[in-house]
N, C-alpha and C positions, 0 to 999 in steps of 0.2 A: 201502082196505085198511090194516093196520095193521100197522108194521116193527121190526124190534129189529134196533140195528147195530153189530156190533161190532167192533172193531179201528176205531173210526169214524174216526179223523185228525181231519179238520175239518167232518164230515160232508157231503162231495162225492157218494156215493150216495145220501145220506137226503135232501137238499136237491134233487137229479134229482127222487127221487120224488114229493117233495112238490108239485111242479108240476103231476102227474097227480092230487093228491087223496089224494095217503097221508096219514097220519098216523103220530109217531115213539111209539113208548110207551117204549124203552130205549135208551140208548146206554152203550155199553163203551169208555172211552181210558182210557190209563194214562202215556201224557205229558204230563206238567204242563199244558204252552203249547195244545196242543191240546182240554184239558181247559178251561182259561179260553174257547175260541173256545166250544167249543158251550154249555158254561152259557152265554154270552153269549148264541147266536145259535136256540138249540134251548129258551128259558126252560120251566120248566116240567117237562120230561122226566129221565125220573130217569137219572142217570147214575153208570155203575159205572164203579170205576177200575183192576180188574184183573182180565182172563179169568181167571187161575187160579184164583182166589177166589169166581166167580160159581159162586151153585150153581146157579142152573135158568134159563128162560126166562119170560115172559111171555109169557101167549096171544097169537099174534102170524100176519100171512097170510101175511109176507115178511120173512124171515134174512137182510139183507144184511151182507158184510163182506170189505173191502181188508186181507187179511190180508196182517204184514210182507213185504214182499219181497227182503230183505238177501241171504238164503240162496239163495235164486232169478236175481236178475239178474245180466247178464253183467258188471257194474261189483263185483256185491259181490263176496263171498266164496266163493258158489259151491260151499255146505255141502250145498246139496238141502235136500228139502223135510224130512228130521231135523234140519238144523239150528237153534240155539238161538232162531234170530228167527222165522223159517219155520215152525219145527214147534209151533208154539202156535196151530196150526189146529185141531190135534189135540182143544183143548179146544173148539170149535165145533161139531165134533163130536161129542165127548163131550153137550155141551150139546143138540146134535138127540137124540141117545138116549133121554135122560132126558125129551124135551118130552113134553107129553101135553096136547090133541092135539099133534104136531107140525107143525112150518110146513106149509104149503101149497106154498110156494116157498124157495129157497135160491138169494141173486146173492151169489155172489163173484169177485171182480174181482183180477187181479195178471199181472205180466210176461208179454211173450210170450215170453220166452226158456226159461222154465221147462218150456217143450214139445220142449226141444231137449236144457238139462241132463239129463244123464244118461238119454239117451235116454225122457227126458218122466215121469220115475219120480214125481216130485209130480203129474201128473195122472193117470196110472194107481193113484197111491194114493187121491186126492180120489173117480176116480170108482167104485174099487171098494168104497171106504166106504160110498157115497151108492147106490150101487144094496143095499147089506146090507141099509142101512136105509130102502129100499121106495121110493126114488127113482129114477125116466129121467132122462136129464140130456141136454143137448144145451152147447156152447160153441162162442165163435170168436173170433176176432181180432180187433179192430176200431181203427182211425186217427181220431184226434181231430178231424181236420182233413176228414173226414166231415159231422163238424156244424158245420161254418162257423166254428172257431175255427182261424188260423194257428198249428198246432202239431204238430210229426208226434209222434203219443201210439201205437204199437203197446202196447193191453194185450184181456189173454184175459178177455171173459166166461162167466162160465159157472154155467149157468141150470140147476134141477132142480124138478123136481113129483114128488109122490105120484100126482095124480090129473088133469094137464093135461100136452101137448104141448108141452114148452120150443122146441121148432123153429119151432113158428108166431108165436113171441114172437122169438127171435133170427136165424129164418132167411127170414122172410117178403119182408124190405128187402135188396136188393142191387141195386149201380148195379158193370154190367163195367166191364172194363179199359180198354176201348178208350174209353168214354165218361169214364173218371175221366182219361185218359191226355189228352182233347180239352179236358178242362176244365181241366187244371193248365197245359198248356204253349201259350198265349197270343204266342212267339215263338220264335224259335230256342233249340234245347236249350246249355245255359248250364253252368257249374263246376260236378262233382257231388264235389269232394274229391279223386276216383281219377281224375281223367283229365284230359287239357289242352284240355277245350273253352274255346274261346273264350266268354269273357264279352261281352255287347254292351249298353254300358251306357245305350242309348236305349231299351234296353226300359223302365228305369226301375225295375227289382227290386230288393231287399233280399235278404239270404243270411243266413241264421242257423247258428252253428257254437258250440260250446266253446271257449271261448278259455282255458281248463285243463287241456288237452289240445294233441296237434299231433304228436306221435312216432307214436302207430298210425293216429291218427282224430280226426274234429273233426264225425262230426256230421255235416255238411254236407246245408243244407236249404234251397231255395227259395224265397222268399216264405212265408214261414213260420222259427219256430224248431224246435230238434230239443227233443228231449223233457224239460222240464223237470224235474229231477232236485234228491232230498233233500241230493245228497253233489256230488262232483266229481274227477274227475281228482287236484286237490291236495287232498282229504281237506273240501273245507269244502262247506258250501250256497253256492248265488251262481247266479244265471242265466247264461244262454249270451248272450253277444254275438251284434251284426248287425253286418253290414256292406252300408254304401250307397255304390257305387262311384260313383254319378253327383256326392259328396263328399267321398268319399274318408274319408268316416267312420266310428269302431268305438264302438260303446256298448251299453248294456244297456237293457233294459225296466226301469220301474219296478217295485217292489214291486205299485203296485193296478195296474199295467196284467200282473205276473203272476198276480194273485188272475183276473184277465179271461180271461187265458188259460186259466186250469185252469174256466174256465165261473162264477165265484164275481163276485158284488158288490165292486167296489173298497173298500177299506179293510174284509173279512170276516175278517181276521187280526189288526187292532190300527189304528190311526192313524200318520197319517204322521210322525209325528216319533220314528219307528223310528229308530236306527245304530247300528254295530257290530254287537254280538254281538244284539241284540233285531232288529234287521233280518235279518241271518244266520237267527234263530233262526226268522222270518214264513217267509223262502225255505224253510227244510226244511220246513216247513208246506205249503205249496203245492206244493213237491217229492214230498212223499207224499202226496198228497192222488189223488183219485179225479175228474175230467176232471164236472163236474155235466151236462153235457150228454150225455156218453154214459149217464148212469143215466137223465135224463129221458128220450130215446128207449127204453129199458125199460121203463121205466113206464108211458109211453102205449100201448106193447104190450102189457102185462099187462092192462091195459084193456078193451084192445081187440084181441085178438089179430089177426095177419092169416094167411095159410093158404100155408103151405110148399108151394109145386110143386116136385116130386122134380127135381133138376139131377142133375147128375152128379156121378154116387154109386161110393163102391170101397171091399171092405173093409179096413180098417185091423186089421194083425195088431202087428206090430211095430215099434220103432224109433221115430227123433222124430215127433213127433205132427203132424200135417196143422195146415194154418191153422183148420178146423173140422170136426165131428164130433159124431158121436150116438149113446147106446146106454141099455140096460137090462140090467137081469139077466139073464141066462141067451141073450142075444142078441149076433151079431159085432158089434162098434164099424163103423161105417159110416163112411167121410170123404165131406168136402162139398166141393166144389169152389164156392168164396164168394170174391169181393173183401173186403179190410179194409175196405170204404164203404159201409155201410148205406143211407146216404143220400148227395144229390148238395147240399148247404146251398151256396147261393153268400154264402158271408161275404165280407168285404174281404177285401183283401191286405193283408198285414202292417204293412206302413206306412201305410194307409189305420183302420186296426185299433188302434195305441197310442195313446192319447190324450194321452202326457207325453212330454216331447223325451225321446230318449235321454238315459242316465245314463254321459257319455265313461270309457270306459277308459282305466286308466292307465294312465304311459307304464311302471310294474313291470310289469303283467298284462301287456302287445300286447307289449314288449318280450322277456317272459317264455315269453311264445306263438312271437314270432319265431325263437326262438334254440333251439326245441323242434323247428316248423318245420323251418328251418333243416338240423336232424339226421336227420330220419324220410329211412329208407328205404322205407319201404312208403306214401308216400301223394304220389302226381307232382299237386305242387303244379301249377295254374295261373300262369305270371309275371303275369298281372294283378294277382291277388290279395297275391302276397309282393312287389308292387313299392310298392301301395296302403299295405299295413301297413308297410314299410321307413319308405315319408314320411310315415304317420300318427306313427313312433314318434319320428322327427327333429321334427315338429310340437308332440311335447306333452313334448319332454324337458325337466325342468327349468332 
């Protein structure tokens, strides 16, 4: 089948697909940096540099696009879906109007928090759009760390056809709770940020948090990082720190060891003799970018559908929006009772998973983190944890 994508970042959905046999006929960026990656990496394919500019579509089976999420998540701004970043869906739509034929399929992918803002008013817009214009749509939530990469990624997909069943595409795969719950916790339950469990450092874990944060929240993640993000707490791009208690160490992922995480080829954003501002500049790259393995598991659905058995079902009238859900024109929205884990992927663990030593934190950032730390009322630190960072930051002072 053949896709146009727009709002593409670094083309994290076109690259999923293409592992199933797509092929790209269009791509739409309009950030510089972003713009170098895929002429680099998409040779060939014609690429536009501004939605507002595009006038039509190319014949095409499958519309995908990570439209901005600024306005949307609960880090940005928090404009809803009129706002100036957010609301340039608007022309995607516009652009389905005018198709002729139009897609067969429409994947657009963005935050799960947008189910929440404003009691869910961007997807109650997307999908009364999408049913005017003669599409069923189905969505859901899905965790990155589904498909065997350590990252907890909550983002909404969300799938429509003219003339196919988006459920048997997105609702086919699900692994319960109880089974996701057997498979992550391998030893005694450990630091989740809010509470004072005991950490026990023979299990041999790593913990991933923001370390740009520390007054509300940090994140705080398992064997795994939290969700790699364009921006940060202190306004810049930069990955989230780990920490390895059994050394008492704080560091970062490399640059290609986060192109890996987001499902991407090391070095898909540039070469390593990135710094400063051109390394920053990779990170919001791979911050917005779109997780390639959750679009490949779409893809090989699209394929090959598999066939939704009705679970439990309730209609959804009002209010924040359920983790998943289904509907058409002239019919009640249904909610689905679905895990975020499509799939059960036994990746490594996290530390088993980076391929480059950590990148140590400095002793401004963990110092910077402690003292933030330090003031949060709302988050009961573990003493393991602020005793660890205490003598990391006495370790690396200069």
């Amino acid at each position: 089948m053949s896709v146009a994508g727009l709002f593409a970042g670094i083309g994290g959905l076109e690259l999923g697909l293409h592992s199933s046999g797509f092929h790209t006929e269009l791509l739409c960026e309009i950030e510089p940096h972003a713009q170098r990656v895929l002429s680099s990496r998409f040779s060939g394919v014609t690429l536009a540099p501004d939605i507002t500019e595009l006038k039509s579509l190319p014949r095409v089976d499958v519309l995908s696009a990570g439209f901005p999420c600024q306005d949307l998540s609960q880090a940005g701004g928090k404009s809803g879906i009129t706002g100036n970043r957010s609301g340039l869906v608007s022309h995607l739509l516009r652009l389905v109007q005018k198709a002729k034929p139009r897609p067969k399929w429409i994947l657009i992918e963005n935050v799960s928090y947008m189910l929440r803002l404003d009691q869910g008013q961007a997807m109650r817009f997307l999908t009364i759009t999408l049913e005017e214009l003669g599409y069923r749509w189905a969505y859901r939530v899905v965790d990155a760390r589904s498909f065997g990469v350590p990252q907890r990624r909550m983002r909404v997909i969300l799938l429509a056809s003219r003339d196919e069943d988006p459920r048997n595409v997105l609702f086919a795969d699900n692994v319960s709770d109880e089974k996701i719950v057997s498979h992550r916790l391998q030893g005694p339950l450990v630091l989740d940020g809010n509470g004072p469990n005991i950490v026990d450092e023979k299990i041999g874990k790593s913990y991933g948090f923001y370390w740009t944060e520390g007054r509300i929240g940090i994140g705080w993640t398992v064997d795994a990082v939290p969700t790699i993000k364009g921006g940060s707490g202190l306004g810049i791009p930069s990955p989230p720190a780990i920490w390895v208690p059994s050394s008492d160490q704080f560091g970062m992922p490399s640059i290609e060891d986060g192109e890996r995480l987001q499902g991407f080829p090391a070095g898909w954003t540039g070469d390593a003799s990135a710094t400063g501002r051109a390394l920053g500049a990779r990170w919001k790259l791979v911050g917005n970018a779109v997780c390639v393995h959750v679009a490949e598991w779409v893809g090989k659905r699209l394929v090959a559908p598999g066939v939704y058995e009705s679970t439990q079902e309730h209609d959804f009238i009002k209010g924040s929006w359920p983790m998943a859900a289904y509907g058409s024109k002239g019919k009640t929205i249904r909610a689905v009772m679905l895990s975020a884990w499509p799939l059960l992927s036994a990746g490594p663990v996290l530390s088993n998973f980076l391929k480059d030593p950590l990148v140590p934190l400095s002793h401004r950032a963990a110092a910077g983190f402690l003292s933030r730390a330090r003031l949060s009322e709302k988050i009961n630190y573990a003493p393991q944890f602020l005793s660890s960072v205490e003598r990391y930051v006495r370790r690396v002072q200069p």
